[in-house]
C-alpha positions, 0 to 999 in steps of 0.5 A: 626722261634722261638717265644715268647708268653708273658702273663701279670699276670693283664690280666685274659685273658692271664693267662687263655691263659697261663694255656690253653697252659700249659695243652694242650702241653707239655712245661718244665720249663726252668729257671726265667726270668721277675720275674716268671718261664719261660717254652718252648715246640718246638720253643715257650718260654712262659713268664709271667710278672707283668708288663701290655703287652702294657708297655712291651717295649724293652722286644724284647731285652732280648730275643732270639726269631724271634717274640714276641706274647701278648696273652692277654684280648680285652676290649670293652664296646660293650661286644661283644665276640670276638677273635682277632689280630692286630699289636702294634703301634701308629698313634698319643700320646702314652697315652698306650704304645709305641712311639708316632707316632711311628709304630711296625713292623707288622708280616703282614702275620701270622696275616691273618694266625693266623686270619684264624685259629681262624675262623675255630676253633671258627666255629668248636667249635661253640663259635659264636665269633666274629672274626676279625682283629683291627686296630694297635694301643697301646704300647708296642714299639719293634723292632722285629715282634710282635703281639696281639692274644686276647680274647674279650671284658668283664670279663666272656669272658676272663675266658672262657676255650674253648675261651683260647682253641682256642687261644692257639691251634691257637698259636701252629698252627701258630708257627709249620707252614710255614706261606704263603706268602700272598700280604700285604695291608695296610689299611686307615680309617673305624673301629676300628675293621677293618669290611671291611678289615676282610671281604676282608681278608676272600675273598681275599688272601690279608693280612693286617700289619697296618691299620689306623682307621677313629679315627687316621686319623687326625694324619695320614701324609706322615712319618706315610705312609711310616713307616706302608707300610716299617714296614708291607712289603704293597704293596698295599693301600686300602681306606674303603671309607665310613670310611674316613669321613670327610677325603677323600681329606685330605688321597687322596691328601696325597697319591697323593703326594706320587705318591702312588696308592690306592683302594676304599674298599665300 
């Protein structure tokens, strides 16, 4: 497979990420491309742009590649530090990006891949971040695979060179690998950071593309389902009960109707 990495020069995150990749691998420069200087190294492109990664939309067209990665900065006001994954999409507006109501196709597979790989370094190099999976959401719109790998959540965790390091050693892992063939889940309800099924993922070999947080579910309706489990390859749904709120009988007898099947994650 081939990849792109894309960094946006307003994101610190990503260009620390950029300069990380640049140092620790040996890319050549190869051309312009987005207004700055493109680079490769094996099977990966790395692209810079001025734009923001969530309004990059369509860049999937202009590029030869079989998925689309944004290394990019998490902002939380918590300012828990963390590394992070997760699929673009939107579940209701598209006030960031994307197409309202509108879901990416999610590399459902390399997100767990990639996810466990920034555990492991994270332990190795005792950053003691946090490291999880969130839920989809934003922009930008495409229709190649595409992913976020971020580094969280304020401005001094973005310029941390051993964070970037972790990222970009994990992007290079990923990307020379046979990414395993993980049963694909698609999660409803709970955080936006996705607590229980990051939990499920590091104790089970389950996997999960789309995950549609208690915050979205009100937007969340059969059109949604469908798309999330099609673009994600799920096979399964998995409900984080205490996470639907007030919701319960709202997704129960949507997926009911559906004749589709689910489990409570407690």
């Amino acid at each position: 497979m081939k990849f792109a990495v894309i960094v946006s020069t307003k994101d610190a995150a990503g260009m620390n990420i950029k300069e990380r990749l640049l140092e620790r691998f040996d890319f050549k420069e190869n051309g312009e491309k987005f207004g700055h200087p493109s680079y490769f190294f094996e099977n990966i492109e790395l692209y810079t742009t001025d734009l923001e990664s969530v309004d990059c939309e369509e860049y999937d067209k202009e590029l030869d590649v079989d998925v689309v990665v944004f290394a990019t900065k998490h902002q939380a006001a918590s300012g828990v530090q963390s590394l992070s994954v997760h699929a673009p999409g939107n579940w209701g507006d598209a006030g960031l990006g994307g197409k309202e109501k509108t879901l990416c196709v999610a590399p459902s597979c390399l997100l767990k891949f990639a996810l466990l790989k920034l555990k492991e370094l994270n332990s190795e190099k005792e950053l003691g971040y946090e490291v999880i999976q969130e839920c989809t959401h934003h922009g930008p719109y495409m229709e190649k695979p595409v992913m976020f790998i971020e580094i969280g959540s304020e401005e001094k965790s973005w310029e941390r060179k051993d964070a970037a390091e972790v990222i970009a050693d994990t992007i290079l892992h990923f990307c020379r690998s046979l990414i395993p063939s993980y049963p694909i889940a698609f999660g409803i309800g709970g955080l936006h950071h996705t607590p229980r099924f990051t939990s499920l993922m590091y104790k089970t070999d389950y996997c999960f593309g789309h995950v549609c947080p208690k915050y979205r579910l009100e937007d969340l309706d059969s059109a949604l389902v469908k798309e999330a489990m099609e673009k994600s390859g799920a096979e399964k749904i998995f409900l984080e009960w205490k996470g639907l709120a007030g919701f319960k009988e709202k997704v129960t007898t949507l997926l009911d109707d559906m004749g589709l099947e689910y489990e409570k994650v407690k």
